[in-house]
Structure formats: structure tokens, C-alpha cells
C-alpha positions, 0 to 999 in steps of 0.5 A, spaced: 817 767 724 816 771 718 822 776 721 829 774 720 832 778 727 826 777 731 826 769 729 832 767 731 833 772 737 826 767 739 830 761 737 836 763 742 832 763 747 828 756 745 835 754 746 837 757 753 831 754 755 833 747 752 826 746 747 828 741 743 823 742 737 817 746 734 811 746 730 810 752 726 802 753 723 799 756 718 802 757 712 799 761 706 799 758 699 806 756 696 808 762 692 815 763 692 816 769 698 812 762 703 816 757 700 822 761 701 819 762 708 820 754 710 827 754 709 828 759 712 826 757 718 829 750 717 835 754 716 835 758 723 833 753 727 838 748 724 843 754 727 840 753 734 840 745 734 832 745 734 827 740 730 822 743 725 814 740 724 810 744 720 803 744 720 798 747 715 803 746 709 805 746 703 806 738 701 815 737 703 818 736 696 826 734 699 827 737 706 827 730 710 835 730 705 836 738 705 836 739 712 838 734 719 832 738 724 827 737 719 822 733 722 816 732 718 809 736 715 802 735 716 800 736 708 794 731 710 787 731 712 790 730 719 787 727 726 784 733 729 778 732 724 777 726 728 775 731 733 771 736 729 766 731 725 763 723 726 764 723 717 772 724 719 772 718 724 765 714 719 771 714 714 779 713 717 780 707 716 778 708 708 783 714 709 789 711 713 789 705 707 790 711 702 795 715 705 801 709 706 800 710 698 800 717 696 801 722 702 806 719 706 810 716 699 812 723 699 815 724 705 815 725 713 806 725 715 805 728 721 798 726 722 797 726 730 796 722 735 793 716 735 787 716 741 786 710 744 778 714 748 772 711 744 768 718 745 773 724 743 772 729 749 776 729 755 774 723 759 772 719 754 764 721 756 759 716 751 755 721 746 759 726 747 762 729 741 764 725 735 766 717 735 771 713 734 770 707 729 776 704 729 780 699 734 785 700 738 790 696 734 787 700 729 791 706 732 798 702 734 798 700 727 798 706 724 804 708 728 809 704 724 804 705 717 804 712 718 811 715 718 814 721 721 820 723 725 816 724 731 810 721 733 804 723 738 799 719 742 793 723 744 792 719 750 786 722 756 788 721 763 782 716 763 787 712 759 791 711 764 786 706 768 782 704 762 787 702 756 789 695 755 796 696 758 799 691 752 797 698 748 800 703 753 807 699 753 806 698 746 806 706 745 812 706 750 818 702 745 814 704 738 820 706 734 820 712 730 825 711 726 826 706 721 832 702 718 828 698 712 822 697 710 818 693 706 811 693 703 808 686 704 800 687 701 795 692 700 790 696 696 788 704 695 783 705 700 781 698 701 788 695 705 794 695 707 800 692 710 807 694 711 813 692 714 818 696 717 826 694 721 829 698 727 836 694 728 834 687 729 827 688 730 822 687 724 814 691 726 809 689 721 803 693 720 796 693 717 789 695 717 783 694 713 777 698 710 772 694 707 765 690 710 768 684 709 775 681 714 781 683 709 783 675 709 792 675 707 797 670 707 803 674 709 811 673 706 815 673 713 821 669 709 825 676 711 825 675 718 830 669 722 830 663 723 827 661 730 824 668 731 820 670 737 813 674 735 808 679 739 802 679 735 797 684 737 790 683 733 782 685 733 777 680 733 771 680 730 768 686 734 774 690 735 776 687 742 784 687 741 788 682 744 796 681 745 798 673 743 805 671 743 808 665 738 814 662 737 815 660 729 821 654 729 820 655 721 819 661 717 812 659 713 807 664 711 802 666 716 795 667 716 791 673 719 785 676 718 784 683 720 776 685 721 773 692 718 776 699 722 781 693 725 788 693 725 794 688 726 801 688 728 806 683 729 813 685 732 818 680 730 825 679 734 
């Protein structure tokens, strides 16, 4: 990627062969011969109609208004750590509260997939590798809290028999792209609940890091009259469960989200 003839000639043929887009890893610091590389790359593949993630990088300062096929950056403590140690999964919900806040108010995070196995191995094996500590609601939120272009589901094929199919479906429709949002309530490290809007459709957010249940009132006056809502919740050991509710009247709604839980309800 580091070669101008050879990148683009790579590049033509991506295109020939109809990649619609690529992850390019592992940049070393950010002097300014690496930056330069960065744009560079967007450039070319920009000339060739492909998206661009970038992953072992420098945080983006501006490209998402710079160049249309920029997609996103890593620039976090990502999930793949998930996977290599139980203090990663000890702490996600403490760092998914964090990142709403600070990283992702920067620009597009690529975070990576959002795993619905218990055990971090192929076949979701008990004991074998590190834990998940985090619910599968937990999981479906943090693809509305955490924003990016593109979003990855780290699904086993074991989650094809073993996963609710609320989740499964909820993966299938989830936007990636949004038209507003709104941030509803929350705290660095402790909690935090977002809205965002696709066309008509409102997806509200949350998850919770502290020991005790976060317990919000939460404004949906921005929703229309008479809407219909799918609320997905966890109860008090992380089981989820998918509920609808029909609200005649906009009024505050009341919910609680457990430790390492997580809540969305979806708004039409």
C-alpha cells in the first residue's frame, strides 16, 4: 500500500473483481510521510469507487467530510481483546460507557464485531478461552451506541441454532447510517444512553457498567404520537427478552438496565 504504481495497479484489479471495500492495518506512528500515506490511499481508492477502514491507526481528525469512501478507523482498544484476555471482557461494559464520550465524538470507530457466543472460541465451548460478561442485549446496543459506516457481527456458526432469533433479526435491519441523534442520559464509565434516527424510525440505546441496575426516566417526547415501540431488555441475570408496547400518549418511560446489560427500543 506504501507504493503509488503498485497500490493503484492492486486497486484496478480489486475492481475488476467488484471488492467494494478494504481494511488496511498496521500503521507506524504519525509522522508526517504516514499521514500523508493515509490520504494517499483514500485518494486511490476513491479513484476506483472502493471504501476504506483503517485499522492499527492514527485517530481520524476529518476524513469522514474529506473523502466520500472513508468508512472508518479503529483508533480504540477494539474487540478483538475480547479474544485475547478475560480483563478485556472483566471490563467492556465499563469501556463501551467510555467510548460514546470520548473516542467515537471524534469521528467513525470500528470497534468490531458484536459476538453473541458466551466463550470466545469457535463453537462456543464452556471454559475455553476468555468470557463473555456482557449480554446479548448489551451486544445489539452497542451497535447504535457505537457509530461507524460499516458494522461487524462476530457470529459462530453454533449462533445460527443457539441465538435468540429477536437478535439475529435485529442484526439483519440495524442501520449503519443515521440521520440525527440525540444524546438522552449517561455517564463516562458509568452509563449511557443515545438515540439515533434512520428516515422515520427512532433506535434508543443503553447500556450500564455500575454493580447496582442504572434506574432512567427517559424523555421520547421526539417520537410521534401513537408510536409503535420493540423494546429489547435484559432482566436481572442477562436473559433478553423482546416485548412490544404501543404508547397512546408520549410520556417518560421508565427502564432499568442490570450490570453489563443492555437496552434498545426502536421507535416507529
Amino acid at each position: 500500500m506504501d507504493n503509488t504504481i503498485e497500490r493503484r495497479k492492486e486497486m484496478a484489479w480489486m475492481k475488476r473483481i467488484g471488492v467494494k471495500g478494504i481494511k488496511v492495518d498496521f500503521f507506524g506512528g504519525d509522522k508526517q510521510m504516514t499521514m500523508k500515506l493515509y490520504e494517499d490511499i483514500l485518494y486511490d481508492a476513491n479513484d476506483y469507487g472502493i471504501m476504506v477502514i483503517f485499522h492499527g491507526c492514527t485517530l481520524p481528525r476529518g476524513w469522514e467530510r474529506m473523502f466520500p469512501n472513508y468508512a472508518a478507523s479503529e483508533a480504540v482498544l477494539a474487540s478483538e481483546n475480547l479474544y485475547f484476555g478475560q480483563g478485556s471482557c472483566n471490563n467492556e461494559a465499563f469501556n463501551g460507557c467510555i467510548h460514546p464520550f470520548i473516542r467515537n465524538t471524534v469521528g467513525s470507530m470500528d470497534f468490531g464485531g458484536s459476538a453473541l457466543n458466551t466463550f470466545y472460541n469457535a463453537n462456543n465451548t464452556p471454559n475455553k478461552g476468555s468470557k463473555r460478561m456482557t449480554s446479548d442485549v448489551y451486544a445489539l446496543a452497542t451497535a447504535v451506541l457505537f457509530q461507524s459506516g460499516v458494522q461487524h457481527f462476530a457470529l459462530a456458526p453454533n449462533n445460527l441454532t443457539d441465538a435468540p432469533a429477536w437478535a439475529i433479526d435485529f442484526m439483519k435491519q440495524v442501520p449503519t447510517t443515521w440521520d440525527d441523534v440525540r444524546f438522552l442520559d449517561g455517564y463516562p464509565g458509568k452509563y449511557v444512553v443515545m438515540a439515533r434516527r434512520k428516515g422515520d424510525t427512532w433506535y434508543i440505546a443503553g447500556i450500564n457498567a455500575q454493580d447496582e441496575p442504572a434506574a432512567i426516566t427517559l424523555d421520547l417526547s421526539f417520537l410521534p404520537a401513537g408510536a409503535s415501540l420493540s423494546i429489547y431488555q435484559d432482566d436481572a441475570q442477562l436473559k433478553g427478552s423482546l416485548s412490544p408496547l404501543k404508547m397512546t400518549e408520549i410520556q417518560p418511560l421508565k427502564v432499568s438496565i442490570p450490570k453489563n446489560g443492555g437496552l434498545v427500543i426502536i421507535g416507529t
